[in-house]
C-alpha positions in Angstrom: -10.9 -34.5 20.5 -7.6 -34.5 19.0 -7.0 -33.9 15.2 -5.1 -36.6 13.4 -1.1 -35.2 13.5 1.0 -34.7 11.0 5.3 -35.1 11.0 7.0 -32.8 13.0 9.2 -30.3 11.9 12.3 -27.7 13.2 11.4 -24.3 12.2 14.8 -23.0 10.6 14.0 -19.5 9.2 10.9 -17.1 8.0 9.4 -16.9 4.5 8.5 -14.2 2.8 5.0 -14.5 3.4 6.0 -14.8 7.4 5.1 -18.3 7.4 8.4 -20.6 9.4 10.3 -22.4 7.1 11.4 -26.0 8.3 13.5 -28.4 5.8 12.7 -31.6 5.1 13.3 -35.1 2.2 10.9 -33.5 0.3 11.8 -30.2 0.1 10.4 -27.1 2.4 7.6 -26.9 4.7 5.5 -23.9 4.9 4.1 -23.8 8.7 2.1 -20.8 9.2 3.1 -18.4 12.4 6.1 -20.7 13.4 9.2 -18.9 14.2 12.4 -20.1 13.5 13.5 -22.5 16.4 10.5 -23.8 17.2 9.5 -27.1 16.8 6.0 -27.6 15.3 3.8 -30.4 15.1 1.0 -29.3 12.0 -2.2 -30.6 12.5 -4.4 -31.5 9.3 -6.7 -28.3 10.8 -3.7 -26.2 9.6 -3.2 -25.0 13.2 0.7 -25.8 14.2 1.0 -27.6 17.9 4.6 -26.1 19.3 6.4 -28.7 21.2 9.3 -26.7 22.1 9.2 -23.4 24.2 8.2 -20.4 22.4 10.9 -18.6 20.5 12.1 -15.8 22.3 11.2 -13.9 19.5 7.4 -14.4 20.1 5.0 -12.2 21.8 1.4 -11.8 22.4 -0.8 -10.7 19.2 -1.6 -7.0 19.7 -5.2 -7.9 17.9 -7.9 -10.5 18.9 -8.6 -11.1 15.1 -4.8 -12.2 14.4 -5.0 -15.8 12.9 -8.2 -15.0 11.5 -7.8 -12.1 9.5 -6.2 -12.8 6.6 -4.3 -9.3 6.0 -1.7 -9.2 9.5 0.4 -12.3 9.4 3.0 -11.2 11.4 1.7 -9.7 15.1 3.1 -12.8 17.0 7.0 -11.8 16.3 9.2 -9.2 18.8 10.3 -6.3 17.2 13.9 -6.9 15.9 12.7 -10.9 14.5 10.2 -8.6 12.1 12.5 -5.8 11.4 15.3 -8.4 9.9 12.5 -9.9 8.2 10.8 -7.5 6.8 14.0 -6.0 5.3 15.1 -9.4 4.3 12.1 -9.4 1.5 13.6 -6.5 -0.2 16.8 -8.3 -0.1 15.8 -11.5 -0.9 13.6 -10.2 -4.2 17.1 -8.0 -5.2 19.2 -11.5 -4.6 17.2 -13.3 -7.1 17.6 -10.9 -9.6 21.5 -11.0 -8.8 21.6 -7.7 -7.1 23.6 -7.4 -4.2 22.8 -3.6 -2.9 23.2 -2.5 0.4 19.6 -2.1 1.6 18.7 0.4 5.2 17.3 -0.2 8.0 13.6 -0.9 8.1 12.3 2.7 8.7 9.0 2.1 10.6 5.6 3.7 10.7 3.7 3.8 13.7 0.7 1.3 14.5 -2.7 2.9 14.4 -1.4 5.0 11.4 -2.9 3.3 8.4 -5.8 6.3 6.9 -7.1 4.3 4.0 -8.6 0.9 4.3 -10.8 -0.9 2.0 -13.5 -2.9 3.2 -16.5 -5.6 2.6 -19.8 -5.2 3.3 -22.2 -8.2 3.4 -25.9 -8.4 4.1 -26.8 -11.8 5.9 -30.0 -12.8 8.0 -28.4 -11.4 11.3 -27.5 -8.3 9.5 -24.6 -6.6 7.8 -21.0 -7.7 8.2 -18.5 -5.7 7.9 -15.0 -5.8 7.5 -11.9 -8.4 6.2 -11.8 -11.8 4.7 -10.3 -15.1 7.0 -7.3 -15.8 5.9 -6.7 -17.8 2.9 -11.0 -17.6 2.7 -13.8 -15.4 0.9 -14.9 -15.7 3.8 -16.2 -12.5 5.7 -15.7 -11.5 10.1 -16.9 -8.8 11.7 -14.1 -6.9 12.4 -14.3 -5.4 15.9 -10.8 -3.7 16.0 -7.6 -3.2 14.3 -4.4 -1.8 15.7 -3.1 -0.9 12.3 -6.3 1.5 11.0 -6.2 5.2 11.7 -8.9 5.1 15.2 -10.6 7.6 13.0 -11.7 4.7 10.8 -12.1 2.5 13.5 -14.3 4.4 15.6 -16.8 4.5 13.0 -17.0 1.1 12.0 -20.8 0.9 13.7 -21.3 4.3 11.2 -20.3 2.6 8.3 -22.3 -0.7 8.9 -25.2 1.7 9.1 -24.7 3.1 5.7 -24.5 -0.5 4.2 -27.3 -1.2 5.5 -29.4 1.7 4.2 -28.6 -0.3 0.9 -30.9 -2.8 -0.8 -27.7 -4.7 -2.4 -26.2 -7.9 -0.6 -22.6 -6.6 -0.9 -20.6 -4.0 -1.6 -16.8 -3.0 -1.4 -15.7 -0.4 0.5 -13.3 2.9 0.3 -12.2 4.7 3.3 -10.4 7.9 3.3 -9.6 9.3 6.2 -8.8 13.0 5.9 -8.6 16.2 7.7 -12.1 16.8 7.2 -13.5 13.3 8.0 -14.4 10.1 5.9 -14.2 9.6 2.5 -16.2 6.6 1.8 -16.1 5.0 -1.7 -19.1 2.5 -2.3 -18.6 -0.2 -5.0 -21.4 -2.5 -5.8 -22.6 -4.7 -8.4 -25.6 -2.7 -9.9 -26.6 1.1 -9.7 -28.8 1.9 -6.7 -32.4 3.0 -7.1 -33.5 6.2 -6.7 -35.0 5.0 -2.9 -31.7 3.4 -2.0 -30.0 6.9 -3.1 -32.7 8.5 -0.6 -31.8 6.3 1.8 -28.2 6.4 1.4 -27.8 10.4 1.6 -30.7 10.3 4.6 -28.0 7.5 6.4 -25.1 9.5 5.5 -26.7 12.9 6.8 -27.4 11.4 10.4 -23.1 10.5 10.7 -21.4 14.0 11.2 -17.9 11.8 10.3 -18.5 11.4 7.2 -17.2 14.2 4.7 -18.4 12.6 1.1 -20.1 9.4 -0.2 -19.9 8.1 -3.3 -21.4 4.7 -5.0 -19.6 3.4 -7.8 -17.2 6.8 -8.3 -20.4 9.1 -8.4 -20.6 11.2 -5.5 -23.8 10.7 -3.7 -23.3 12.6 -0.7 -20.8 15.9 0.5 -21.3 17.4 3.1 -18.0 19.2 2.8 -14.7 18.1 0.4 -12.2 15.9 1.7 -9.0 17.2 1.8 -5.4 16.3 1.8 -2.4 18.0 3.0 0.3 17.3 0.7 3.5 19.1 1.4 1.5 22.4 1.7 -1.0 21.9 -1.0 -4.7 21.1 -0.6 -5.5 18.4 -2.4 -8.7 16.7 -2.8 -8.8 13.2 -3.7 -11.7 11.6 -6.3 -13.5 9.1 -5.0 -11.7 5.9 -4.1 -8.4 6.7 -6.0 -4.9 5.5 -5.1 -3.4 7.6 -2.3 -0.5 6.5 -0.3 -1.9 4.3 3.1 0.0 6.0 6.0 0.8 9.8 5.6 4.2 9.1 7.8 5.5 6.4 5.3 4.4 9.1 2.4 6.7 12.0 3.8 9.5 9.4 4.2 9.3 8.5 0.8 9.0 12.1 -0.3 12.1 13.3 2.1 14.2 10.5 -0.3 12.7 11.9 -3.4 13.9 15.5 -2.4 17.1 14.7 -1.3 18.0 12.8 -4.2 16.8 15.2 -6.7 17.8 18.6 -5.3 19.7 19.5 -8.0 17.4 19.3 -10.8 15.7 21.8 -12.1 13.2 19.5 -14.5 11.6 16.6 -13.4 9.6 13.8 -14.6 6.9 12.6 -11.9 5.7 9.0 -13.6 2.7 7.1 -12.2 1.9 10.4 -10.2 -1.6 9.8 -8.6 -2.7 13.1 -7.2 0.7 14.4 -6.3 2.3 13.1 -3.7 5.7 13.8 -5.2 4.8 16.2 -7.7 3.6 18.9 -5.0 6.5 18.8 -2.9 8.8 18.4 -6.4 6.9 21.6 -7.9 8.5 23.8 -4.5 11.7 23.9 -6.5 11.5 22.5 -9.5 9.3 22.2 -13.0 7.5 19.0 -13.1 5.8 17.1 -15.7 3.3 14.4 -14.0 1.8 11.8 -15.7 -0.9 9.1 -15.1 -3.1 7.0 -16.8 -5.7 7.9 -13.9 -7.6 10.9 -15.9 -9.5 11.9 -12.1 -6.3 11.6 -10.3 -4.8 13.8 -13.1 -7.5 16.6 -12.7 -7.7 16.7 -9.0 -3.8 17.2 -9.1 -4.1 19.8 -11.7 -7.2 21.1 -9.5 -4.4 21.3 -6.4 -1.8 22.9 -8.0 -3.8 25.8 -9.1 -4.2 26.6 -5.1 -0.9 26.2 -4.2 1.3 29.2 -4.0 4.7 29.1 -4.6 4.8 26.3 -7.0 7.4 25.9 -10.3 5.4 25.1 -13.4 3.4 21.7 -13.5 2.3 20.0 -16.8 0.0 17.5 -16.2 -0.5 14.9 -18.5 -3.1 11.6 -19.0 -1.0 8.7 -20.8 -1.1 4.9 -20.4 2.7 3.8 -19.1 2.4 0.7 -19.8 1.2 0.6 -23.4 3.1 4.1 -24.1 6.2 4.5 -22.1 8.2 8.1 -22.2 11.1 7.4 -24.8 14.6 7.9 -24.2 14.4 11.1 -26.2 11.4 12.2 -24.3 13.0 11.6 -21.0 16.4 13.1 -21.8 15.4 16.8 -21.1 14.9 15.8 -17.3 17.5 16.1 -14.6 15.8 13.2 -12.2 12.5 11.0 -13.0 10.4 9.8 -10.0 8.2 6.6 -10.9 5.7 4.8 -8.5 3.4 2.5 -10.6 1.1 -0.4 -9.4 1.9 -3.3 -8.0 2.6 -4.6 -11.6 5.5 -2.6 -12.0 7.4 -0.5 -14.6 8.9 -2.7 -17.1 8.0 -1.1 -20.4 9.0 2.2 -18.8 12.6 1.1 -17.1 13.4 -0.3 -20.5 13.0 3.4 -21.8 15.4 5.0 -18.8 17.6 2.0 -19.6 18.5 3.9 -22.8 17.9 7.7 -21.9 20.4 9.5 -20.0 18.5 11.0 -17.1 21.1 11.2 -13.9 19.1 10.5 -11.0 16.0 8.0 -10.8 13.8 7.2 -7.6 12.4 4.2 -8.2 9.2 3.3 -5.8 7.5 0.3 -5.5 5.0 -1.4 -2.9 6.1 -4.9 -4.6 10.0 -6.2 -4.2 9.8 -9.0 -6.7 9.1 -5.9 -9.4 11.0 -3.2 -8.2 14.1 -6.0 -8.2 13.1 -6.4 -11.6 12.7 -2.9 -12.9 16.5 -2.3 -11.2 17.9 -5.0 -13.2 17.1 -3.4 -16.3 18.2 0.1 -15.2 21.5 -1.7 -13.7 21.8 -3.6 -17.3 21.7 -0.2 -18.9 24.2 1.5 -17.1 22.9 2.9 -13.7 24.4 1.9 -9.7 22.4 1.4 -7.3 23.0 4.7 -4.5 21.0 3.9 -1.8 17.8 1.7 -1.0 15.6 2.1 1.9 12.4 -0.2 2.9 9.5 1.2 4.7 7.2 0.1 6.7 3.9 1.1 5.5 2.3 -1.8 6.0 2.3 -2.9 9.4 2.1 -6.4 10.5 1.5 -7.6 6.7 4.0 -9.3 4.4 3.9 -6.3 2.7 6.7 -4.0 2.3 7.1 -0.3 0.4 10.8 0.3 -0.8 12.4 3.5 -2.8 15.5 3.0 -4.5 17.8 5.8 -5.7 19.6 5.4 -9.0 22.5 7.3 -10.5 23.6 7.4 -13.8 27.4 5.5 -13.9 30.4 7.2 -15.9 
C-alpha cells in the first residue's frame, strides 16, 4: 500500500550532513540521500520517491546496511559529487566564520582502513546483537559487514559477539583496537562484573587467538600479549580504550603536514597529545613538551619514548587545557605548537596563542565548525592562514578531519 505523499521538491545542492537540499516558500528542505538534480517526492515514512532519473552522480551503496546504519550517509554518491562535498564542509564552516582560505584537495584514505571502531552490544531473547545504531534511532542491527572497518575487525565480529555473551550484563559498549598484535577490546558496562562473569570472560577470551588484551571498564581483564602501535618508529602501547587516531593512513598524512611545517624548530609544544602521534615523530628532530589531560595516555607515551632510540628530549606533562590553557609567556619559548583537542575544540587555548608569539601553529581538528572557530581567533591576533588540507578519515560519514597551518604575520 502506498504511503500518504508529501510536496515534491528539486534537489538544488548537498548539506552538510549529506542530506539534498531543495528550496522552497518556507525555507529549505532536508531530503535525506537526494542528490542535487533530482526530483524527490518525500513520503511521510521519511523514505524520498525520485521521480526524475538518477543523478549521474549516484551509484550503487557499496554496503547492504547503507540507509540503515546511522554512521555512513554518503555511499550512494560517485567519487568527485563526495570529494567537492566533503571539502565543501571545511569551506563552508571557515565561510561562516568569515574566512576565505584556500582549502586542498580532499586527500583520501582508502576503504576498509578504519582500525578502531566502537561498538554495542545487547543481550535480547534471540541472543546478542552486535554492532551500530539505525540511523536517527537507539535502535540496535546486527551488523554483518562494513566496507569502512579494518577486515581485521570485521572478521571477528562472530568472536566478539562471543565475548558479550560470556557476560551476565544486558549491554555493554565496545572498544576495538586493531593493532599489530591483534584486538584490543575495551568493555564498558554499567556495573562491575562478578567474579564468575570475569571467569567467564577470560575463559571466552582465551578460546579467540585474535584477541591481544581485554579490558572491562579500563581494567584489563585479559592479555595474552600487549597491543602495540607503530608510531613513526616507536612502539607504543595504547591503554585501554583511549583516543587513537581511526585510520593509520589519515594519521601519517596528518603527521607529514606537522613535519613539514615545523622543520625548523628546534622546541615544540605537542597540545592535546594522546599517546604521541605527533610527539614521536616531533621528538626525531626536535625537543617536545606533550601535554594531555589523559593521565594513561600521558604514561603510555612517556612508557614509548623510553624505547625509542634516537629521540630529542620529551617532557611529558598531565594538565586540563581547557580549564588551564599554556599562557602566552609559557608558549613563547617554542618555535611551532601542534594542537589536536576533542571534538569541542581549543578555545581557551587559541586565545593564549592569539597573544604569544610562537611562528608556526598546526592546528588539527576532527570538527570544522570548531577548528573555523579556533582560526578566527588566531587570525584576530595576528596569524595568516598558510595552507589547509581536509582528510578523509572518515569514509562515507559526514565527518571530516582537517589540519591547518598558521604562520605568524609581520
Amino acid at each position: 500500500m502506498r504511503s500518504v505523499t508529501a510536496e515534491v521538491w528539486k534537489i538544488v545542492r548537498l548539506g552538510a550532513q549529506g542530506d539534498g537540499i531543495a528550496l522552497g516558500a518556507d525555507g529549505e528542505r532536508f531530503v535525506p540521500f537526494a542528490l542535487p538534480g533530482e526530483r524527490v517526492r518525500e513520503t511521510l515514512g521519511g523514505t524520498p520517491e525520485l521521480l526524475s532519473e538518477p543523478s549521474p552522480d549516484r551509484r550503487a551503496p557499496a554496503c547492504r546496511h547503507f540507509g540503515t546504519c546511522g554512521g555512513c550517509v554518503a555511499q550512494h554518491m560517485r567519487d568527485p559529487l563526495y570529494a567537492d562535498w566533503k571539502r565543501g564542509i571545511v569551506v563552508e564552516a571557515l565561510r561562516h566564520r568569515g574566512i576565505d582560505a584556500d582549502v586542498a584537495r580532499l586527500a583520501r584514505t582508502p576503504p576498509a582502513s578504519r582500525r578502531r571502531a566502537v561498538l554495542t552490544a545487547r543481550r535480547t531473547t534471540s541472543g546478542i546483537v552486535l554492532g551500530y545504531h539505525r540511523r536517527k534511532s537507539h535502535d540496535l542491527f546486527g551488523l554483518e559487514e562494513c566496507p569502512v572497518l579494518s577486515p581485521a575487525i570485521v572478521d571477528q565480529l562472530t568472536s566478539l559477539r562471543t565475548l558479550v555473551a560470556a557476560l551476565g550484563v544486558a549491554e555493554a559498549r565496545l572498544t576495538v583496537l586493531a593493532t599489530a598484535s591483534g584486538l584490543d577490546v575495551a568493555l564498558e558496562t554499567e556495573k562491575a562484573l562478578s567474579a564468575s562473569d570475569s571467569a567467564r570472560l577470560v575463559q571466552a577470551a582465551a578460546a579467540l587467538s585474535r584477541l591481544a588484551r581485554v579490558a572491562v571498564n579500563k581494567a584489563i581483564a585479559f592479555e595474552r600479549t600487549r597491543p602495540v602501535l607503530d608510531i613513526g618508529g616507536v612502539i607504543a602501547t595504547p591503554p585501554p580504550g583511549a583516543f587513537v587516531q581511526a585510520v593509520a593512513e589519515a594519521e601519517q598524512m596528518m603527521s607529514d603536514a606537522v613535519l613539514e611545517a615545523t622543520s625548523k624548530a628546534k622546541r615544540v609544544a605537542d597540545l592535546f597529545c594522546g599517546i604521541g602521534a605527533f610527539t614521536l615523530r616531533l621528538a626525531r628532530r626536535a625537543r617536545v613538551l606533550a601535554i594531555d589531560s589523559d593521565r594513561a595516555s600521558v604514561a603510555a607515551l612517556e612508557a614509548a619514548a623510553r624505547q625509542g632510540q634516537g629521540l630529542k628530549p620529551i617532557e611529558a606533562r598531565v594538565r586540563d587545557l581547557f580549564r588551564d590553557p599554556l599562557s602566552p609567556r609559557e608558549l613563547d619559548v617554542f618555535q611551532a605548537v601542534v594542537f589536536d583537542p576533542p571534538f569541542a575544540g581549543a578555545k581557551a587555548q587559541a586565545e593564549a596563542l592569539a597573544r604569544a608569539s610562537v611562528p608556526v601553529i598546526a592546528a588539527v581538528s576532527c570538527n570544522p565548525a570548531t577548528l573555523a572557530r579556533d582560526l578566527r581567533i588566531l587570525i584576530d591576533g595576528g596569524y595568516r592562514i598558510d595552507r589547509i588540507i581536509p582528510i578523509d578519515q572518515f569514509v562515507y560519514s559526514a565527518h571530516v578531519e582537517a589540519i591547518a597551518i598558521l604562520r605568524r604575520g609581520r
